[in-house]
C-alpha positions in Angstrom: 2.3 -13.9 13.4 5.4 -13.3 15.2 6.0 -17.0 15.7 5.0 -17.8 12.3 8.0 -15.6 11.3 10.3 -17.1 13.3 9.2 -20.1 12.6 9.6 -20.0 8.8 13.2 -18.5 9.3 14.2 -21.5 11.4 12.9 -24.1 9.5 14.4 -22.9 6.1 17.9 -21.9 7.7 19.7 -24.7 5.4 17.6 -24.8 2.1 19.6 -23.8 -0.9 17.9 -21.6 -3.0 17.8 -18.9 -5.8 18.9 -16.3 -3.6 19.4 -13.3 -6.9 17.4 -10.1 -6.8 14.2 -10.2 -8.9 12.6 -7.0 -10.2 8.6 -7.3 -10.5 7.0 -4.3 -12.0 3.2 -4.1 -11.1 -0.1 -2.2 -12.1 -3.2 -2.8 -10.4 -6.5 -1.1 -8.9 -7.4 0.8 -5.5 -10.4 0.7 -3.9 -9.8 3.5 -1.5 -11.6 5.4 1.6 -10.5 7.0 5.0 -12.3 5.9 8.5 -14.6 8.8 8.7 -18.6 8.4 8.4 -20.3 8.5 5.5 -17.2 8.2 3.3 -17.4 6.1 0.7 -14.7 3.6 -1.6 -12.7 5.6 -4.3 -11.8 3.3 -6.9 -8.4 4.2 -8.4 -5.0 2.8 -9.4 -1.9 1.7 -8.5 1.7 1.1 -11.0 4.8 1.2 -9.8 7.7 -1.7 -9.1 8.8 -4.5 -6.1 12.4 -5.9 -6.1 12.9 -9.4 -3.9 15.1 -11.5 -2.7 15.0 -14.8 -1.7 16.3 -15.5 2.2 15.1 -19.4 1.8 12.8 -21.4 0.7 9.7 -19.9 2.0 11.1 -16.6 3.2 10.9 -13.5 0.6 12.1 -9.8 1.9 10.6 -7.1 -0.9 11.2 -3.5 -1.2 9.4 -1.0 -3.9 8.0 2.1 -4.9 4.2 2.3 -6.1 2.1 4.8 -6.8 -1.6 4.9 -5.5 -4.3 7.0 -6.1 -6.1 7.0 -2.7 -8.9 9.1 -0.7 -12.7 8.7 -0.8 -15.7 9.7 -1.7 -18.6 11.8 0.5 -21.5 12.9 -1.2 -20.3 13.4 -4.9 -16.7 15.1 -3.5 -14.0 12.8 -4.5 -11.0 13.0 -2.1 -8.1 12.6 -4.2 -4.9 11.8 -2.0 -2.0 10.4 -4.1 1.2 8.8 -2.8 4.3 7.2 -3.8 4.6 4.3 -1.4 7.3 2.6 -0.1 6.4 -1.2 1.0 9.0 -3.0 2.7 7.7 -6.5 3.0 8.2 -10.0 4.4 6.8 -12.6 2.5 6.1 -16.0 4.2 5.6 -18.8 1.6 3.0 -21.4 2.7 3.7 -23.7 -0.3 5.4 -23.1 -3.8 3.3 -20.2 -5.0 1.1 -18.9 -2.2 2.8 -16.6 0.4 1.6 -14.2 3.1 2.2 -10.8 3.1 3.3 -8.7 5.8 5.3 -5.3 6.0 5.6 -1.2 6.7 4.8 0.7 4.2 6.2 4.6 4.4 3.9 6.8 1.7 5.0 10.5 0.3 2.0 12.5 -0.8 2.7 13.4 -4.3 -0.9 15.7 -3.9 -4.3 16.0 -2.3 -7.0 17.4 -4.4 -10.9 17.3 -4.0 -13.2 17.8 -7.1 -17.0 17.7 -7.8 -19.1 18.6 -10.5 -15.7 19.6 -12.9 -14.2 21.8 -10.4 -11.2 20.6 -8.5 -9.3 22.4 -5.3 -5.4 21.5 -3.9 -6.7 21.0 -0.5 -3.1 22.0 0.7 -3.7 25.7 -1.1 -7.3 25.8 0.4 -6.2 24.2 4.3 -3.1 27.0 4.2 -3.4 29.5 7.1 -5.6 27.0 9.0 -4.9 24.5 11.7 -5.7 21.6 9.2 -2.9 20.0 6.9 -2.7 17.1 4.9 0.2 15.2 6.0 3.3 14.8 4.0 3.5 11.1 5.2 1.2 8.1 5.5 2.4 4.8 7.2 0.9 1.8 6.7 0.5 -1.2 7.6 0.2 -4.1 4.0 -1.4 -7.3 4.8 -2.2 -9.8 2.3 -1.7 -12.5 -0.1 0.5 -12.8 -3.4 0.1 -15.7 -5.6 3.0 -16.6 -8.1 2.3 -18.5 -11.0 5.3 -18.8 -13.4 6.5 -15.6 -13.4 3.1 -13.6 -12.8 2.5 -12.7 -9.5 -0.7 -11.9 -8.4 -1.3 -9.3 -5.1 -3.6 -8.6 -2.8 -3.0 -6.4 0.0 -5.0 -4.3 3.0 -3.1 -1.4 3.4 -4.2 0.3 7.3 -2.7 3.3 8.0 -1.6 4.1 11.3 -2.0 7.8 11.2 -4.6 10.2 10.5 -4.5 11.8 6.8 -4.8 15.3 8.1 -3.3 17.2 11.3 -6.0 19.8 13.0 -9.7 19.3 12.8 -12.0 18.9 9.7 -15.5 20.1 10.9 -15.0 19.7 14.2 -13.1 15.8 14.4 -10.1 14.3 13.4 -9.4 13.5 10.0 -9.3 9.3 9.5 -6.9 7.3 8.3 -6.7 6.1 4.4 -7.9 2.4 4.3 -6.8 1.0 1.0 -7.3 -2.9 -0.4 -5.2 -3.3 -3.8 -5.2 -6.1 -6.2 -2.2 -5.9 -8.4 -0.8 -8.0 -10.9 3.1 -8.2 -11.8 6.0 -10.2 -13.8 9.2 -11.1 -12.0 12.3 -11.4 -13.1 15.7 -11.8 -12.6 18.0 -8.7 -12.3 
């Protein structure tokens, strides 16, 4: 990948090209769970906005702020972790419209809840005094593909954390990590 980077950079150094910032706000859907057994998908949302810039041709650095309703679901407890991400992206165009999507993506918990049957607990009230905490900060790791047609842009994007949800031990093992794959679709513009 690291070639393909380099790659892209060197073969683009001289293309002229529309290098202005462009502003894309976004909304989308999250189909969300963490790496423990017998959690299943949370389907939630996502909304928030990317601004880009052109470096060449098919080079694309992006930076934004999205929030994403994440978590899971284990028999009938929803997991409700929700963040305000922070995707710093490189974008590696393959042809006019199609690019490859690679970055770091800091995320700031905004809350973590769990609810079933109508009743909901903040699981940071209810883990306070323990060894267990839900971490202030998730980073990930976005993969994907955006498609841009006109100015729509379409988004789809794996989003692996690299560290677990939770310090301390939940029943005995260590919390996962979120595992999020978001489809989002977006209109660019110029700034």
């Amino acid at each position: 990948m690291a070639v393909a980077m380099l790659w892209t950079l060197a073969a683009s150094a001289q293309e002229t090209v529309d290098n202005t910032w462009k502003l894309k706000p976004l909304a989308g859907i999250t189909f969300a769970d963490v790496s423990e057994e017998g959690v299943d998908t949370k389907i939630g949302f996502a909304v928030g906005v990317e601004a880009s810039k052109r470096l060449s041709k098919s080079v694309e650095f992006s930076i934004g702020a999205i929030y994403a309703a994440e978590g899971g679901e284990d028999d009938g407890v929803k997991m409700n972790l929700n963040y305000i991400n922070i995707p710093v992206l490189y974008n590696a165009f393959v042809s006019e419209q199609l690019a490859f999507v690679l970055g770091l993506q800091p995320g700031f918990k905004t809350s973590a809840k769990a609810s079933s049957n109508g009743v909901t607990i903040d699981l940071d009230k209810a883990f306070q005094g323990t060894e267990v905490a839900i971490r202030a900060v998730d980073l990930a790791i976005p993969i994907g593909l955006s498609y841009e047609y006109h100015n729509l842009v379409f988004d789809a994007r794996y989003n692996l954390s690299v560290t677990r949800y939770a310090s301390g031990e939940i029943n005995n093992e260590k919390s996962g990590r979120n595992r999020v794959f978001q489809l989002t679709l977006g209109y660019k513009f110029n700034l």
